[in-house]
Structures are given as C-alpha cells and as structure tokens.
NUMILUM-182634 format. One line per field, with one value per residue (C-alpha): x, y, z; residue in three letters. Coordinates in steps of 0.2 Angstrom, whole numbers, plus 2048, in hexadecimal, padded with zeros to 3 digits. Last residue first. Example, Ala and Ser with C-alpha at 12.3 -4.5 7.8 and 13.67 -1.06 7.14 Angstrom:
<recs>
east <- 844|83E
north <- 7FB|7EA
up <- 824|827
res <- SER|ALA
</recs>
This chain:
<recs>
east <- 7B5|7AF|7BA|7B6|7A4|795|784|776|770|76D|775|768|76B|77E|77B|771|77D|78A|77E|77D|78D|793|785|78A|79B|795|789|798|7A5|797|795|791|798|7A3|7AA|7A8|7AA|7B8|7C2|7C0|7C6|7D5|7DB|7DD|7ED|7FB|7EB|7E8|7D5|7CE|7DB|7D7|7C7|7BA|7C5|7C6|7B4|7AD|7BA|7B0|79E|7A2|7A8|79A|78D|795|793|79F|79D|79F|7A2|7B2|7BD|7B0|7AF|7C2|7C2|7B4|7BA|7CA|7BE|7B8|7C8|7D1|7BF|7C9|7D0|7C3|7C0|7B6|7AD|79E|7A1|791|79A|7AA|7A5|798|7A3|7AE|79F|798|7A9|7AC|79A|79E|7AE|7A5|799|7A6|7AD|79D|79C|791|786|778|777|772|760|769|774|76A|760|772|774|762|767|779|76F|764|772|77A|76B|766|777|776|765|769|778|769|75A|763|774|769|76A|779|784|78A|785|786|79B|7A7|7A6|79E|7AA|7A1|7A7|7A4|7AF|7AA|7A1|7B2|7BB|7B2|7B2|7C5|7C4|7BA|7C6|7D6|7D0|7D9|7E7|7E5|7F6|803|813|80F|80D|808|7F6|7F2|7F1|7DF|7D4|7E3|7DE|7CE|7CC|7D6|7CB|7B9|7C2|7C6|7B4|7AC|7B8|7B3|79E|7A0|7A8|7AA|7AB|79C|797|7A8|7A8|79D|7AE|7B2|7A9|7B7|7BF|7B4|7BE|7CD|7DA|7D2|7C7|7D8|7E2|7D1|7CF|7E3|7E0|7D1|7DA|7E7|7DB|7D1|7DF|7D5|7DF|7D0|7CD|7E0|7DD|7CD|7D8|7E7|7DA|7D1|7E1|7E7|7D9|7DA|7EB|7E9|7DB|7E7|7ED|7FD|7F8|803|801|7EE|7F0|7FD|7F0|7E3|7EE|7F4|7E2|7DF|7F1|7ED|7DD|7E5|7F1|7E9|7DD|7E5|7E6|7D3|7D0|7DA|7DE|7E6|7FA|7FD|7F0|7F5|806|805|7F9|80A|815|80C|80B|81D|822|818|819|82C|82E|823|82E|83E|83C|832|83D|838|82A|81C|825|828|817|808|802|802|7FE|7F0|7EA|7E3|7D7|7D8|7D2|7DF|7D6|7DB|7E5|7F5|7FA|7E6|7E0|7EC|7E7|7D6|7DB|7DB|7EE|7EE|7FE|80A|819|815|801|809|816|80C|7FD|80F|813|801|7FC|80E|809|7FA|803|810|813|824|829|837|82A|81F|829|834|822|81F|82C|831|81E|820|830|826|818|822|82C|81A|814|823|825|813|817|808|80A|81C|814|803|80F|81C|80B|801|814|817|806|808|818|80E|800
north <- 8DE|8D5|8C9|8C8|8C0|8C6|8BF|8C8|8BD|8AF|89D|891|895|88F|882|87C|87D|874|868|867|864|858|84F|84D|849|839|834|835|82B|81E|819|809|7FE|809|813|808|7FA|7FD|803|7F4|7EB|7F6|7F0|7FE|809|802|805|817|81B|814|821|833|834|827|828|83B|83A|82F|83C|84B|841|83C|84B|855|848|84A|85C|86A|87E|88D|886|88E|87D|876|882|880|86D|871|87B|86C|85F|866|867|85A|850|84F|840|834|838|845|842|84D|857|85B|855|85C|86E|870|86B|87A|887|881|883|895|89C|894|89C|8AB|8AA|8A7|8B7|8C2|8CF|8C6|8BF|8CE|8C4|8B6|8B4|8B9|8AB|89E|8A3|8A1|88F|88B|88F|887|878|878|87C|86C|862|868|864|853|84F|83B|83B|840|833|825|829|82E|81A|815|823|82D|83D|841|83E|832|82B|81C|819|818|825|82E|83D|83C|850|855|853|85F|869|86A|86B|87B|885|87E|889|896|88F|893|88E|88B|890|8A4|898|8AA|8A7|89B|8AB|8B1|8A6|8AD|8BF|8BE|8B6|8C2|8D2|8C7|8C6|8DA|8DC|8D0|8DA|8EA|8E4|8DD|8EC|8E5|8D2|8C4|8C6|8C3|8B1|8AC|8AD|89C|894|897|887|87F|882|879|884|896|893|88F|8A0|8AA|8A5|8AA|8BB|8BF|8BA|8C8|8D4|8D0|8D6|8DB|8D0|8C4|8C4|8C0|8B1|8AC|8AB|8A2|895|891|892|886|878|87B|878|867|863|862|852|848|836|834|848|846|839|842|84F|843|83E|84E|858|854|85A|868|86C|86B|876|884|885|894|89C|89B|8A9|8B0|8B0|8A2|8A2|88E|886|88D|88B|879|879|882|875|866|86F|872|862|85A|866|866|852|84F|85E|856|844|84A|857|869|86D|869|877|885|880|884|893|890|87F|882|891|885|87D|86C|85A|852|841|831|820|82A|826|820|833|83D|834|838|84B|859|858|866|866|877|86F|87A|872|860|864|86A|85B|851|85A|856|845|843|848|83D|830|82E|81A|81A|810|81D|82B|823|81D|82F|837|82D|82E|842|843|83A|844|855|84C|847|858|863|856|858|86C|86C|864|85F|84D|84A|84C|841|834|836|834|826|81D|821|81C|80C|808|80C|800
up <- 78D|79E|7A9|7BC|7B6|7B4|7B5|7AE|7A3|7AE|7AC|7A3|791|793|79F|791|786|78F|792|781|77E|78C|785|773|77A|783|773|768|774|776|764|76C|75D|754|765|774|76A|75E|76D|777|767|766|778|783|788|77C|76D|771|76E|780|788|782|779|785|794|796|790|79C|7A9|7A7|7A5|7B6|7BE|7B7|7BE|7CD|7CD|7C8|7CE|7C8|7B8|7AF|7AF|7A5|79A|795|795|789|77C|77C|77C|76A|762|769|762|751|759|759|746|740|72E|728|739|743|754|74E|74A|756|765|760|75D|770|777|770|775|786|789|783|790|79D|799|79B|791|785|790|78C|77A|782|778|768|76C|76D|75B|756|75D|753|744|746|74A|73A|72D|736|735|724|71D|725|71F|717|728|734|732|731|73B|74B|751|74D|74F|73F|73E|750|74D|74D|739|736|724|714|70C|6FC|6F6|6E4|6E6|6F0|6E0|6D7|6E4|6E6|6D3|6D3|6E1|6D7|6C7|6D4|6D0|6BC|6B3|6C1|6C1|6C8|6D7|6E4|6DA|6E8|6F2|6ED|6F9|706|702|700|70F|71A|711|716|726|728|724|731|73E|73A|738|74B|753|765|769|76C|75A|754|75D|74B|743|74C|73F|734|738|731|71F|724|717|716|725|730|727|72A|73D|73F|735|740|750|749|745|757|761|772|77E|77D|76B|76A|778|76D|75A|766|76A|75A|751|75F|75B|748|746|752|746|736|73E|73C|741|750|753|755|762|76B|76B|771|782|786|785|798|79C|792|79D|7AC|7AA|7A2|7B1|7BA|7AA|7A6|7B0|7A8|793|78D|788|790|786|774|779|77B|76B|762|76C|764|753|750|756|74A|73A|73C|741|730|727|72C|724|717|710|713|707|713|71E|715|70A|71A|714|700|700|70D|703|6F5|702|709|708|6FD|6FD|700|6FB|6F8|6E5|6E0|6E9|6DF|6CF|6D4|6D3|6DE|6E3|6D4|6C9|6C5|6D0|6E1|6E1|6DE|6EB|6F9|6F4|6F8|707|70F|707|710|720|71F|71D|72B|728|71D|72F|731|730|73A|747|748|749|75A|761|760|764|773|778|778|782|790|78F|790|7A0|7A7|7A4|7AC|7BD|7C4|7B9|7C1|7D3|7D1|7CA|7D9|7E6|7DB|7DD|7F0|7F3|7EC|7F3|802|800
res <- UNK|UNK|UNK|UNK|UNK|UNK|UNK|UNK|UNK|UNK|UNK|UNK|UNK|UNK|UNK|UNK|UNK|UNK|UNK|UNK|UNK|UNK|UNK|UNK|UNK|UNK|UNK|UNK|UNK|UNK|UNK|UNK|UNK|UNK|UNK|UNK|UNK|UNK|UNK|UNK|UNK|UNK|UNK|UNK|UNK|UNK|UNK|UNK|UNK|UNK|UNK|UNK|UNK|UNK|UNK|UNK|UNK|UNK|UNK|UNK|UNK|UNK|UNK|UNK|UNK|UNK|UNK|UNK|UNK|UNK|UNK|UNK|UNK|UNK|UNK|UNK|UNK|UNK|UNK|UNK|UNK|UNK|UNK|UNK|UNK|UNK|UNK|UNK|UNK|UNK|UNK|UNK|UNK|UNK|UNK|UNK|UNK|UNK|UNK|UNK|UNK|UNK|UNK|UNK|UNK|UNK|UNK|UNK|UNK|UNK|UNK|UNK|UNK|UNK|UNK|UNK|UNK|UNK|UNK|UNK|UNK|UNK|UNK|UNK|UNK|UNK|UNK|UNK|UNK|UNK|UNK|UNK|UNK|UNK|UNK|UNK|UNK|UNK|UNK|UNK|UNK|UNK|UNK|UNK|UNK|UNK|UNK|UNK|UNK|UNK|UNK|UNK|UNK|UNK|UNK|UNK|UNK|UNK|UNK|UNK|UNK|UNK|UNK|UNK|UNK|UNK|UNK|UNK|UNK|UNK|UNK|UNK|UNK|UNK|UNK|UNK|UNK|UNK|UNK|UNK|UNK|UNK|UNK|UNK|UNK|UNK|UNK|UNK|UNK|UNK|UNK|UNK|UNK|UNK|UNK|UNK|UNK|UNK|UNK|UNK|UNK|UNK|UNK|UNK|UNK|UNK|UNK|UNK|UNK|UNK|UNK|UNK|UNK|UNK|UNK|UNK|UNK|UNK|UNK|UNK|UNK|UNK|UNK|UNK|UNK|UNK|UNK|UNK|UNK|UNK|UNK|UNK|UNK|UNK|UNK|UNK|UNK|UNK|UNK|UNK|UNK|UNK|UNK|UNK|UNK|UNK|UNK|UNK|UNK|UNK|UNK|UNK|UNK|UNK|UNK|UNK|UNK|UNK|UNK|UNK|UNK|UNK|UNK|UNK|UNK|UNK|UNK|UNK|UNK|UNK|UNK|UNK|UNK|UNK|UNK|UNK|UNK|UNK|UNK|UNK|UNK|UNK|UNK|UNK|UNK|UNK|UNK|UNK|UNK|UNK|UNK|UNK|UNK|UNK|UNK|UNK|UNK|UNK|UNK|UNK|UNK|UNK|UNK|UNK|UNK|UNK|UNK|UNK|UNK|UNK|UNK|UNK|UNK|UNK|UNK|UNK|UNK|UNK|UNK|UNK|UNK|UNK|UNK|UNK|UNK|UNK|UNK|UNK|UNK|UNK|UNK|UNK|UNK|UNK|UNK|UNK|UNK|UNK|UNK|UNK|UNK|UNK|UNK|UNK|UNK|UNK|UNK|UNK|UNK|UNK|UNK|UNK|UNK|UNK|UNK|UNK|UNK|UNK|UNK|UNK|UNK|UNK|UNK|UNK|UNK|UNK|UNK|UNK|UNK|UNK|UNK|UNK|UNK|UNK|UNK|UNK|UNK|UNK|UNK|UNK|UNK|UNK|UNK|UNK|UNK|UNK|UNK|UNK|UNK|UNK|UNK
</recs>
C-alpha cells in the first residue's frame, strides 16, 4: 500500500509540473513522426507535400490520378499550397518532423497564451487535450491548425486585436473552409460591420494568392476542379459524428445540409435572445465552445480525433462553471476515456475501441450531450450576469 502511494504520489507530482508534461509530449511526437516517416507510413503528410508539389509544378492535385497515386483525396483549398509551401516543400524527411513539431508546440502555445480567467486553468485543460493531440500528430492532422487558430484568433479578440484574429480565421477558412465559422464570434465584439469588411478584404486576398505560381495556366480554374472533384467524393465510411450514429444516421445523413443549415438557424436565434451576455466573458467562452462542437459533431466526415477541436472549447467552459456536479464530473471523465485513451491501441485493445465507437457510437452520443447541456446552461444562466472580465 505504500509503494503504491509513493508511485500515485511521484505520478501526481511529474503530471503537475507543466514543463514535464510539455517535454513528455515533445519527445512523443519526435517518436512518433520518426516511426512514420522511417516506416514510409506518414501519409497524410505526403498527400500534403505532394498536392504542394503538383500545385508548385504547373499540375492540379485535384485529379483522380491524384487520388489512384495516394489512395485519397486532396481535400483543401488553393491558398493552402500557397500558405503552408515553406514547409511542405522542405524534403520529406524534415518537413514531416517540421509540420509535427511545429504544430504540437504552436497548440501548446495556444493553451498556455489564453486570456484570464481561464489562465489559472490552462494547465489542466492541455493536460486533458495531451492524449488526442498526440493522436492528431501520429496521423498528421490539419485539425490541430484549426484548433489553435481558433484559440489564438479568441485570445487576440480578447486583447482587443481583432485584425490580426481576423487574418488568422481568414488564413483557416481559406484552406479548411469550417474553420470560418468562427467569424460568427464577431458579433460578440465591438464594430461588427469593420471587422466583417476587413475579412471579406483577407479572403479576397488569400482566394486570390494562388496566382503567386506565375507557372501555372489558370490557378484560379483550381476553385472549379476542387468542386468537381468534391462532387465523386463518395464514402461509405460511419464517420464520428451525429450524422452518422446508428440510429439518427437514417433520417439525418439523406437531409444533412438541411440539418446543419437548420441548427446553425436555430444557434443564431439563441443568440439573439443572449445578446445582453455579450459582455460577459464566460458568455463568449460559451459562444466559442458551442461554434467548435458544432463544427465536428455536424462534420460530413470527423474522425475520433477531429474532436481536439471540439473537447478543447469545452475543457475551457467547463473550467468556467461556477460550480461542477457529479453528473459533470462523470460526463467530464466518459469523455476523457472515450477520446483520449479508448482510441490509442498500447492503452486499449482495438476491438474495445471498435465497439464503443462503431458499434455503440457511444463517443458521439457522449459529446452530443456535453453540447447541449452546454447549451442549455448557456440559455439558462441570467442575462444580467457579469463576470470579472467585460469588453
């Protein structure tokens, strides 16, 4: 019984001390993208560097011939070949360890620059996060670009920079297009229509840059190929989000642009009705949360680890409750467990996996309720509450 103490006690220790916990994941991903690039195995990174090449050569990665050499689809806006060629043109073996590393620290820094009150909390929630980020590096997400776009783009809304968290939004719409949801935070800042202007100016601007490869006849034909290609982008994968799960898929997945087109309708109509929250900091916490969780859990295709995205709005509302229940707690950790350890194969078994998430589609149904709750605890707080925090 001591020797167990003394370990939960050293454990407890190490994990409380954030440079650990920072250096811990630093040196998995250094394993991790050293397997799968010595393995030939890191594949999304190379349907990354390689669309980069074709875009750079005068030849558009929107092609099937593109999809038979790589066994998927270039899924991506023009601009992303543009924004993101200093590093998917480096060699292979240093650009995958570049866009890993890079990534992993940048969503580190993401975590560690928010706003207070949240600061307190920052450890906590990227401790929480450390398991599905490491996931998302393993495979060499886009999601994790997304995720600390989102979060820089609200710090510099916090600290009353909104052109450069315009720009930031802009460069993630411009290459992931959801990721432009988070314009819809404007309407919780000061001079709305400025700020809407000078991101209509951003997109243009990046929409525009593909016309930087003055060796390539008509780039911006690229737009209409993308959709062309887009259009024989059939799948029958179950996918991880509300779209998908067994029993909703029937009725939803035949009416998804409907349903998604619906809920946003119905998210706005919320807002309206808060629109006094505004000042409030937790109510923009919220708004935040809600957009992220949207985004994933309405997706046309998340995978288990898209959801960093989505658990990372909601570690960060969670942390701003006034108070957490039992109930709380419990749905806190059946998603811990659901997204961050059941997923990783030296942790759990793959077949448990399989059968909490393709079976039971439990994952899905968890989150879906952490959102709407968080929805509901949204509309029920009063709207004259107001926090330490106010614009």
């Amino acid at each position: 019984m001591n020797l167990i103490k003394a370990i939960w006690s050293r454990t407890t220790a190490f994990f409380s001390n954030q440079r650990n916990v920072f250096l811990l994941g630093l040196l998995v991903t250094l394993v991790a993208t050293s397997l799968e690039v010595f393995r030939g195995r890191a594949s999304n990174y190379y349907v990354y560097s390689d669309a980069v090449k074709c875009f750079w050569d005068g030849i558009s990665p929107y092609t099937m011939q593109f999809v038979d050499d790589h066994g998927r689809y270039f899924l991506y806006l023009p601009p992303f070949a543009v924004i993101f060629a200093p590093i998917l043109l480096l060699p292979q073996y240093i650009g995958a360890f570049a866009w890993n590393v890079g990534n992993y620290v940048l969503m580190y820094l993401a975590v560690r620059t928010l706003p207070e009150p949240l600061r307190q909390h920052r450890d906590r929630i990227f401790l929480f996060l450390l398991p599905i980020l490491l996931q998302s590096v393993f495979c060499y997400q886009y999601n994790v670009v997304v995720c600390y776009i989102f979060l820089f783009a609200f710090t510099l809304l916090e600290k009353d920079k909104p052109l450069w968290a315009i720009l930031l939004i802009m460069v993630s719409a411009c290459t992931k297009i959801y990721g432009g949801i988070e314009l819809a935070l404007l309407f919780c800042y000061p001079k709305v229509w400025r700020n809407m202007g000078f991101a209509i100016l951003c997109g243009v601007v990046l929409m525009l840059s593909p016309l930087l490869n003055l060796g390539f006849d008509h780039p911006l034909g690229l737009y209409q190929e993308m959709a062309d290609i887009l259009a024989t982008h059939n799948s029958t994968s179950d996918w991880a989000g509300i779209l998908y799960t067994h029993l909703l898929k029937p009725v939803l997945l035949p009416n998804s642009r409907l349903v998604q087109a619906g809920v946003l309708a119905v998210l706005g109509a919320v807002y309206l009705s808060l629109i006094r929250q505004r000042n409030s900091f937790t109510f923009r916490v919220s708004a935040l949360a809600i957009v992220m969780g949207f985004i994933i859990l309405f997706s046309d295709a998340p995978e288990t680890h898209t959801y960093i995205i989505a658990l990372t709005g909601y570690q960060m509302a969670f942390w701003l409750m006034p108070s957490r229940s039992r109930c709380d707690w419990t749905l806190y950790w059946f998603l811990f467990a659901c997204f961050c350890i059941i997923p990783i194969d030296v942790l759990c078994p793959p077949a448990v996996w399989h059968f909490v998430r393709d079976t039971l589609n439990l994952d899905t149904y968890i989150f879906t309720l952490c959102w709407l709750y968080l929805i509901w605890i949204t509309i029920r707080r009063s709207h004259d509450v107001k926090d330490a925090h106010t614009l």
